[in-house]
C-alpha positions as CSV (number, residue, x, y, z in Angstrom):
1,X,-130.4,150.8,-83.6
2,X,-127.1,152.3,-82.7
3,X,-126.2,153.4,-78.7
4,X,-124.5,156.8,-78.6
5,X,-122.5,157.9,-75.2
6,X,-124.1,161.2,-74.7
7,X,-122.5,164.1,-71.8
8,X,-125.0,166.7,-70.5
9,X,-123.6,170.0,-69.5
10,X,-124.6,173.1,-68.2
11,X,-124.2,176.3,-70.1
12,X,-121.3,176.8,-68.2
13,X,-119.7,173.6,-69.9
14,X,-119.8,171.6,-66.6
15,X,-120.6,168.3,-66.7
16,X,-123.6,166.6,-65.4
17,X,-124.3,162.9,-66.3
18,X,-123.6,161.4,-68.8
19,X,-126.6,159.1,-71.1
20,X,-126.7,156.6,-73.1
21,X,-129.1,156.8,-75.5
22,X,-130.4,154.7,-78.7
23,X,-130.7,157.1,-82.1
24,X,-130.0,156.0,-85.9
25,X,-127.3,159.3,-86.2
26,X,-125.1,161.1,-83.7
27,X,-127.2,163.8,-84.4
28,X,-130.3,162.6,-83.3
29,X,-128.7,161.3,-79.8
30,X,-127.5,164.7,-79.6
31,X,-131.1,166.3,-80.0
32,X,-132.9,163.4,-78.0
33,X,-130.5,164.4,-74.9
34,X,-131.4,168.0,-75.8
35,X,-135.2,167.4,-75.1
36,X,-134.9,164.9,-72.7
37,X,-133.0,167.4,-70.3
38,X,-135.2,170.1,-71.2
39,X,-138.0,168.2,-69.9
40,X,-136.1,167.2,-67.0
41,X,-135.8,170.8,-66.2
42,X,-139.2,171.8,-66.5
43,X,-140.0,168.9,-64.1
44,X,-137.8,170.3,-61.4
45,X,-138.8,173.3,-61.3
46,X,-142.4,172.6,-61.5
47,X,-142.0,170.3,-58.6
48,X,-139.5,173.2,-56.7
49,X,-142.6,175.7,-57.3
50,X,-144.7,173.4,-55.6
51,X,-143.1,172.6,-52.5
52,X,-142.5,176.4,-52.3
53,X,-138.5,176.4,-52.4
54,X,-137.9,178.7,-55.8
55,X,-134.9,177.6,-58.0
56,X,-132.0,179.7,-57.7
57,X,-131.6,183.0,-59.8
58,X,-129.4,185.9,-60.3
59,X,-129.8,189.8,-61.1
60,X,-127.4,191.9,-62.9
61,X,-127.1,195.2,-61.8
């Protein structure tokens, strides 16, 4: 199976890491990074929640 080079960004379009990851199309690295990063997310702030320390958040006025 193919390796695609795969950059993760925030929605601000800052990098993060980059990946590689194995897929048979460009488009299925692309979605595999996609839910692999959501997942990582949930982890970390299911693991912030726990140790008490609440990720960071911002209220418009």
């Amino acid at each position: 199976m193919p390796k695609f080079q795969v950059t993760i960004a925030d929605e601000a379009g800052h990098k993060l890491y980059d990946e590689t990851i194995e897929a048979p199309g460009p488009m299925e690295a692309c979605a595999k990074a996609v839910a692999d990063a959501k997942t990582a997310d949930v982890a970390e702030s299911e693991e912030q929640m726990d140790s008490g320390i609440m990720p960071p958040f911002t209220m418009d006025s």
